[in-house]
Backbone bond lengths (Angstrom), bond angles and torsions (degrees), N, CA, C in turn:
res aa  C-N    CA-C-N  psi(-1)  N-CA   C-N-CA  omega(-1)  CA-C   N-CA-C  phi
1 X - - - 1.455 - - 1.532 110.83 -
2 X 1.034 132.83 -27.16 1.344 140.93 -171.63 1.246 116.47 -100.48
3 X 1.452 120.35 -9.07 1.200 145.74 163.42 1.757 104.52 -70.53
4 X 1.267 101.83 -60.89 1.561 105.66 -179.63 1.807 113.98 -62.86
5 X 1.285 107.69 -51.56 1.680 115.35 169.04 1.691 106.41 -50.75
6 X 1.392 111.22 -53.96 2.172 102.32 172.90 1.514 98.75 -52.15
7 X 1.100 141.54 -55.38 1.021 145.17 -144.93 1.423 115.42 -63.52
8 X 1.572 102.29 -57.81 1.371 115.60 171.14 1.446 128.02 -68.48
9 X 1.291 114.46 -26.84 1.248 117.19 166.52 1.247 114.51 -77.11
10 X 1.162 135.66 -19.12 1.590 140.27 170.21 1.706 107.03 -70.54
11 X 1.205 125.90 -43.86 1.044 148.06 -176.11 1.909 105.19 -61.61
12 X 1.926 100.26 -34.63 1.562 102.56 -173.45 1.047 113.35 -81.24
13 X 1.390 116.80 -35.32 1.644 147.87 -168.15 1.733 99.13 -62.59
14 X 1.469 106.77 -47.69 1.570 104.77 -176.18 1.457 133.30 -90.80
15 X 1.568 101.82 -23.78 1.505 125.58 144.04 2.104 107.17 -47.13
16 X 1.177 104.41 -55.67 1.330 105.66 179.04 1.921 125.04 -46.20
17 X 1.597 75.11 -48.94 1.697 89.71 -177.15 1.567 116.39 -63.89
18 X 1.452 91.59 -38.07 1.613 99.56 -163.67 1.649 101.94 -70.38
19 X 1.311 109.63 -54.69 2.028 109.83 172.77 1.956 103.71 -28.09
20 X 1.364 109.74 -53.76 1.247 113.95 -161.89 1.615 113.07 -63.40
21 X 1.255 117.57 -30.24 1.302 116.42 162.73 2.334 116.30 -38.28
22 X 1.741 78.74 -69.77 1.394 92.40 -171.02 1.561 130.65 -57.35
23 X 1.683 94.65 -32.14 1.989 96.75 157.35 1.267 107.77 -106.83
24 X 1.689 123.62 81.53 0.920 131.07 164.97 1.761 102.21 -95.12
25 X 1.268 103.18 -54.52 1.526 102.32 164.85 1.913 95.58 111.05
26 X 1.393 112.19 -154.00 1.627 134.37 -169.65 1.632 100.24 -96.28
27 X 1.019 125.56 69.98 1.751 105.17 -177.12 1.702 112.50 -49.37
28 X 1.753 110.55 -47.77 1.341 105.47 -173.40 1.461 115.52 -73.56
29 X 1.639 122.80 -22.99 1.439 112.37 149.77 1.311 138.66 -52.91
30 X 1.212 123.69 -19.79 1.264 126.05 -160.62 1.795 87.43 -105.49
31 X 1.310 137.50 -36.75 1.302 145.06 170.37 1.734 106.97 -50.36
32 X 1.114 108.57 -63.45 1.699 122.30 162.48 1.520 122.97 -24.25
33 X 1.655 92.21 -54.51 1.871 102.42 -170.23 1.528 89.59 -69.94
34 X 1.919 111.58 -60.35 1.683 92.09 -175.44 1.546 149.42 -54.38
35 X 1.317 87.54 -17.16 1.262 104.98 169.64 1.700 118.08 -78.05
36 X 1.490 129.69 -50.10 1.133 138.70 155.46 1.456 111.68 -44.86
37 X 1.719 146.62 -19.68 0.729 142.59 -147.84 1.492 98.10 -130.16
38 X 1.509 121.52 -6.62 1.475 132.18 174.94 1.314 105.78 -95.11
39 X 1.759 109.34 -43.80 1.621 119.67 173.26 1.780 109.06 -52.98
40 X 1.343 113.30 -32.61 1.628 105.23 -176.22 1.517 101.06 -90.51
41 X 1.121 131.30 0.03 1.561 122.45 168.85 1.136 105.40 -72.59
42 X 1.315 114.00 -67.78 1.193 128.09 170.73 1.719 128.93 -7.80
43 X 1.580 80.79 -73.44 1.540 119.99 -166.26 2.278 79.01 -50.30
44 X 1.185 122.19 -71.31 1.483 141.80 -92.98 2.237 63.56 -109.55
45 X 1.191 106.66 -57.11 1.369 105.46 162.46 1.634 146.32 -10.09
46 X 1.799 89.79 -81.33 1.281 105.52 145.22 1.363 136.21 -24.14
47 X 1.599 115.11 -59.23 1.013 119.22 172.68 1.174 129.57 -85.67
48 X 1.758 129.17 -21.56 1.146 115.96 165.76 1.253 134.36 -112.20
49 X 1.631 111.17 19.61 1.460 127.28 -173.63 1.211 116.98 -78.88
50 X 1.843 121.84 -8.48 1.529 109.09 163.06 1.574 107.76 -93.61
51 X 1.153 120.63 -5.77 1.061 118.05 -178.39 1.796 104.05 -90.52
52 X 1.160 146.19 -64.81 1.284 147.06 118.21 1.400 116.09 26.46
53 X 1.542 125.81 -57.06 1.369 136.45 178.34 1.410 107.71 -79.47
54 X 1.553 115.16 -35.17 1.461 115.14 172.81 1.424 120.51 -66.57
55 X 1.487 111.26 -3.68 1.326 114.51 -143.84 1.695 84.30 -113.78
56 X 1.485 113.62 -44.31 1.308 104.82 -169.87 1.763 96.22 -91.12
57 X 1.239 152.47 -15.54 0.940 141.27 -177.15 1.585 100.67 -63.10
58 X 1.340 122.80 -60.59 1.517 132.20 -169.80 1.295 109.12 -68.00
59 X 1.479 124.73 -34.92 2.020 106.55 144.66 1.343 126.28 -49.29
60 X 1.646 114.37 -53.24 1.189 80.49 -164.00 1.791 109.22 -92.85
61 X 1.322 144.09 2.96 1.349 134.24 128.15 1.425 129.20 -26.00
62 X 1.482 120.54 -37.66 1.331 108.79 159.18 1.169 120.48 -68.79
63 X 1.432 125.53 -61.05 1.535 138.21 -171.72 1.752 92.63 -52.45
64 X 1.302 134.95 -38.91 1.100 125.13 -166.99 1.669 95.02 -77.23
65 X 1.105 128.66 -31.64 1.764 134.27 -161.95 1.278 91.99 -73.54
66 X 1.369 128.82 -51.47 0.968 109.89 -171.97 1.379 132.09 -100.45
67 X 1.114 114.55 -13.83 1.825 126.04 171.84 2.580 91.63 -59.71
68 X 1.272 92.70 -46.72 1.812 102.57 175.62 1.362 119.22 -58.04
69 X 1.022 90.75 -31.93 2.183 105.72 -175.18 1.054 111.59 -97.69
C-alpha cells in the first residue's frame, strides 16, 4: 500500500513539474511592460510631483493648524 501512495505522489510531483514548464509564459515581455510601465511613472511624475507636493504640503499644514489651534 505504501508502495502505491510513493508511487502516486511521484507521479503528482512530475505531472506538477511538467505543467510548469508550459505556463511559463514571455519572460522578456513581461520585463518590457515593467519597464514601459516604470518609464510612465516616471514620465507622469515629473510632471505632476510639484503639483502633488503642493498638494500634500497644504494638507498636512491644515490638519497640523488645526489639531495646534
Amino acid at each position: 500500500m505504501s508502495r502505491w501512495i510513493e508511487s502516486r505522489a511521484y507521479r503528482a510531483i512530475a505531472r506538477r513539474f511538467e505543467d510548469d514548464d508550459a505556463e511559463r509564459g514571455d519572460v522578456p515581455g513581461w520585463v518590457l511592460v515593467t519597464l514601459m510601465t516604470a518609464g510612465l511613472v516616471l514620465l507622469i511624475w515629473g510632471f505632476a510631483g510639484p503639483a502633488l507636493s503642493g498638494i500634500f504640503n497644504d494638507a498636512v499644514s491644515r490638519v497640523s493648524g488645526e489639531i495646534g489651534g
